[in-house]
Backbone bond lengths (Angstrom), bond angles and torsions (degrees), N, CA, C in turn:
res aa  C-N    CA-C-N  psi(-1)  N-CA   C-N-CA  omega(-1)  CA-C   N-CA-C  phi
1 X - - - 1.441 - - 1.536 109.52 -
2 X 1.701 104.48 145.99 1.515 86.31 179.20 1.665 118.86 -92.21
3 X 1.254 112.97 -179.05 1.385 124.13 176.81 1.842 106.69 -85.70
4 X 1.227 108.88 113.80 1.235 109.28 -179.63 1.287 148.13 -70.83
5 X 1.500 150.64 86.03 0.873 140.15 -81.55 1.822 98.54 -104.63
6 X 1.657 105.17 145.34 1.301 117.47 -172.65 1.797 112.47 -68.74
7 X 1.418 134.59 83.81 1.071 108.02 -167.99 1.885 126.77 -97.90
8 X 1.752 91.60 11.01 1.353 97.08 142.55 1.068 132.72 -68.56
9 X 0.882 129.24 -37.17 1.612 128.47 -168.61 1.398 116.17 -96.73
10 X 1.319 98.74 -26.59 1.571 81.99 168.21 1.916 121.64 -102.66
11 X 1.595 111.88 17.84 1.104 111.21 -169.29 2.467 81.93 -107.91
12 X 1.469 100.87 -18.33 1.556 86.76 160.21 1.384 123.78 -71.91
13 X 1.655 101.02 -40.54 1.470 116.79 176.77 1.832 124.52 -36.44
14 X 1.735 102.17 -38.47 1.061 118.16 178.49 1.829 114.99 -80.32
15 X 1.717 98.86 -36.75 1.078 95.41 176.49 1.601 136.49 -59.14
16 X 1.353 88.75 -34.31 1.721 112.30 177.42 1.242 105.84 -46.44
17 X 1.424 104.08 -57.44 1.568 139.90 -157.56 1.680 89.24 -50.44
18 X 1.477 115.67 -81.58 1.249 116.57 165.91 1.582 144.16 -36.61
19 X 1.555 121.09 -20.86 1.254 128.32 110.29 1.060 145.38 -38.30
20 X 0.754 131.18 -59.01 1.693 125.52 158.89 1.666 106.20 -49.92
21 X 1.131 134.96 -30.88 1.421 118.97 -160.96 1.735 95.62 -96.51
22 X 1.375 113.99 -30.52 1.613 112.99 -178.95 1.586 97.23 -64.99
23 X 1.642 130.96 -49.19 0.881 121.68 -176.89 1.249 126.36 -62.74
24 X 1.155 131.84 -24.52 1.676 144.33 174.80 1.446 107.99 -74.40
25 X 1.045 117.78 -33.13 1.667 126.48 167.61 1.173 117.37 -24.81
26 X 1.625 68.50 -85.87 1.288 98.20 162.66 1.578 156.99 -50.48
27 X 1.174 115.94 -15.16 1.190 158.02 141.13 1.453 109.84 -56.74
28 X 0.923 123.41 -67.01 1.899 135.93 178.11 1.660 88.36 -60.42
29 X 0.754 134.44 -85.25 1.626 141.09 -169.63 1.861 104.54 -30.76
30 X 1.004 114.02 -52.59 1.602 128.32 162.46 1.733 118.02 -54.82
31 X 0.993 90.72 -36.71 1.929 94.53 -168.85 1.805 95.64 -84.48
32 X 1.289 116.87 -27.54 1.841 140.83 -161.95 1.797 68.17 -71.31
33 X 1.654 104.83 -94.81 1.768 99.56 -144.76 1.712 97.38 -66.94
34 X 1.255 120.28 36.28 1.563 114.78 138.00 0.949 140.75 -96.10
35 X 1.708 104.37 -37.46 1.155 118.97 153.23 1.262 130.56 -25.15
36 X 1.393 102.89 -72.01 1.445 133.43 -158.20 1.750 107.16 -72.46
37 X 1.397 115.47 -22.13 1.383 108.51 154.73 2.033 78.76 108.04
38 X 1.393 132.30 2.55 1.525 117.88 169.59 1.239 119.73 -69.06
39 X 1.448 108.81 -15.37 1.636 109.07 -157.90 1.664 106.68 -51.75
40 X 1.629 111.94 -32.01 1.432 128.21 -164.31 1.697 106.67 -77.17
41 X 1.363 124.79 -14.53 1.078 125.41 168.33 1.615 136.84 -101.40
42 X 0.919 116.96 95.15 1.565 147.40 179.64 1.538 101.52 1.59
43 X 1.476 111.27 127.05 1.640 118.41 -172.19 1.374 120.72 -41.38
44 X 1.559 99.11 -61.90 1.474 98.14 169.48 1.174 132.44 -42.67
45 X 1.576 131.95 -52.20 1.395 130.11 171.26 1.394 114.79 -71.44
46 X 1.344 132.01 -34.64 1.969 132.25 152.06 1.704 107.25 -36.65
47 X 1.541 106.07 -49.82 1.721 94.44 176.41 1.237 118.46 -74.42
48 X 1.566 124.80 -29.57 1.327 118.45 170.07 1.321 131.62 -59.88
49 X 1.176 104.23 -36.69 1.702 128.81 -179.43 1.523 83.32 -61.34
50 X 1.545 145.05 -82.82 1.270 147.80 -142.20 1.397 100.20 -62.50
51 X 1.627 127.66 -40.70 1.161 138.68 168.45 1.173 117.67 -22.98
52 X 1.796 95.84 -80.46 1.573 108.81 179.66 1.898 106.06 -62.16
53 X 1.110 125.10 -41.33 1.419 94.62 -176.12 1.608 123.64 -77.20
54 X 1.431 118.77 1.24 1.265 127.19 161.67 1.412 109.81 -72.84
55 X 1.275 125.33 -38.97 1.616 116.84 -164.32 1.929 104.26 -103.53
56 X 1.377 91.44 -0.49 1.614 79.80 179.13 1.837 109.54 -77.64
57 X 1.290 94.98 163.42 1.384 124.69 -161.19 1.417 110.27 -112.78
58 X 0.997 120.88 -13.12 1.621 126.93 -179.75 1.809 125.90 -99.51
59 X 1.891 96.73 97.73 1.307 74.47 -147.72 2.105 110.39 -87.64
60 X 1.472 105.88 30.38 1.472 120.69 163.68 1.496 110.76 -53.49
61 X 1.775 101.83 -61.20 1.589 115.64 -179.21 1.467 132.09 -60.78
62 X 1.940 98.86 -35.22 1.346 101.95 162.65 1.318 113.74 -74.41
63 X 1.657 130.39 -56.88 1.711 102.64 174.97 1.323 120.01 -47.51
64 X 0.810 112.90 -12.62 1.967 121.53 -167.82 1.976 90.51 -64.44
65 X 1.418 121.46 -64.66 1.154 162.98 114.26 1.646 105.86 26.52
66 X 1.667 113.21 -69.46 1.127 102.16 162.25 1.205 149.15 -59.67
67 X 1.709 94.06 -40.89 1.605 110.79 -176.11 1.217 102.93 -76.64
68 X 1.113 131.83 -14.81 1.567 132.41 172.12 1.676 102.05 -73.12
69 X 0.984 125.46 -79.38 1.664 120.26 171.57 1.491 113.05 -51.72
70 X 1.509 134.45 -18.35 1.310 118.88 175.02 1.698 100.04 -66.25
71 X 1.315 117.55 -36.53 1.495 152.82 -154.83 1.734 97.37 -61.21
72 X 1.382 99.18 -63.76 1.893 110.14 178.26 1.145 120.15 -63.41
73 X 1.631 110.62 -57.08 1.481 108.04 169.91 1.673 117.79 -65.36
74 X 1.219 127.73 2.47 1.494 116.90 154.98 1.778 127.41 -82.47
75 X 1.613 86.50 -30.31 1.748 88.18 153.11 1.505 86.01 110.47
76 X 1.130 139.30 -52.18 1.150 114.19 -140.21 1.698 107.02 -96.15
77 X 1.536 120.83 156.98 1.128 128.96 -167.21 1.400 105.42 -69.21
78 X 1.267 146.76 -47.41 1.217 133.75 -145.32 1.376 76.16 -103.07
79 X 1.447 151.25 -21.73 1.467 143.13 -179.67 2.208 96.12 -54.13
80 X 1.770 90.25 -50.28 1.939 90.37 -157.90 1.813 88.71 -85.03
81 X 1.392 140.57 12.08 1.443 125.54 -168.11 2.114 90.64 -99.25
82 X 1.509 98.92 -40.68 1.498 105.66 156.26 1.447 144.22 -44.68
83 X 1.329 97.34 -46.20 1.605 116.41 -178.33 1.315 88.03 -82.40
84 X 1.113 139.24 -54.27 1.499 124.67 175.38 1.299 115.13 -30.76
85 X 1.166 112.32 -57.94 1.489 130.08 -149.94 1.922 96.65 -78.98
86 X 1.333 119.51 -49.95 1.073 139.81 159.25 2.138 112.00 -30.05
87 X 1.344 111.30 -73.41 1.251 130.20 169.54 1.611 100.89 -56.68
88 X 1.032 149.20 -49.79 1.712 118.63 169.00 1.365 112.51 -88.24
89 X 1.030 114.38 12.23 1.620 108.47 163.59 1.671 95.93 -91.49
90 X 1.434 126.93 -40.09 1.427 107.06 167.20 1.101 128.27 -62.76
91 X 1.313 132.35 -39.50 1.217 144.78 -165.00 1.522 137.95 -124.18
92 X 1.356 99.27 15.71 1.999 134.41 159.11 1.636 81.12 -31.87
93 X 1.503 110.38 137.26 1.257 113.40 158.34 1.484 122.29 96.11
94 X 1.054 115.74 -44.28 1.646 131.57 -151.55 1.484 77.65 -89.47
95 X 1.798 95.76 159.41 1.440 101.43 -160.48 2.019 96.61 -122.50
96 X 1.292 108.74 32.32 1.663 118.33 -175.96 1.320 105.30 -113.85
97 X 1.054 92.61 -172.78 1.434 111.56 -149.74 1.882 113.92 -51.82
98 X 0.968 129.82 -29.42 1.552 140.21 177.97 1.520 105.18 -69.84
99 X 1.651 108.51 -31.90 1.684 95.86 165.79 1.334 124.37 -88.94
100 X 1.862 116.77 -20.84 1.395 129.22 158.05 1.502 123.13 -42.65
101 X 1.303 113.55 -31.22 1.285 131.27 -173.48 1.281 109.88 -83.15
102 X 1.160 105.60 -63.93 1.476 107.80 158.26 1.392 146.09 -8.83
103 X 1.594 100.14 -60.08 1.403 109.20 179.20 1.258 115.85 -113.43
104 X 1.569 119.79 10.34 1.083 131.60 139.17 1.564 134.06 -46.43
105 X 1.638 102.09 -43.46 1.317 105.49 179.61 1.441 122.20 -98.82
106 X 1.850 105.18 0.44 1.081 109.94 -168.29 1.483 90.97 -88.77
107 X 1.360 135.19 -41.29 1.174 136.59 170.13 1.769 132.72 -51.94
């Protein structure tokens, strides 16, 4: 006969499990706008910036957007001096968050 299976423990087992992964996220998401040099810019305008690139509609600026973050997470400098260069060639003009940033740091 078999042993019948515990489905408390393993429906905590999962839960944990899923804790740990929200928390690591989260964690990664934290270590990201350190990376990336946001940490220095004030919550409110970091959430706005994320705002506008969640609700934008243009999807030039978001690939623009990608290749710029495909660009960082490959590491190398002349890879992210490109993706730079790449990302305002998508998004010259547009009045969201990649130009917010912008003159944020230019200031």
């Amino acid at each position: 006969m078999r042993k019948p299976r515990d489905y408390d423990s393993e429906l905590k087992a999962l839960d944990d499990k899923a804790k740990l992964l929200k928390e690591r996220r989260l964690h990664q998401l934290g270590e990201l706008v350190v990376a990336t040099g946001a940490d220095v810019l004030p919550v409110e305008q970091l959430a706005g910036i994320l705002l506008a690139a969640v609700e934008s509609s243009e999807t030039a600026a978001k690939e623009g957007w990608r290749k710029r973050g495909a660009a960082f997470f490959q590491g190398s400098r002349k890879a992210r001096r490109s993706g730079r260069q790449d990302t305002r060639d998508a998004a010259s003009g547009d009045g969201d968050a990649q130009s917010a940033l912008r003159q944020d740091r230019a200031q």
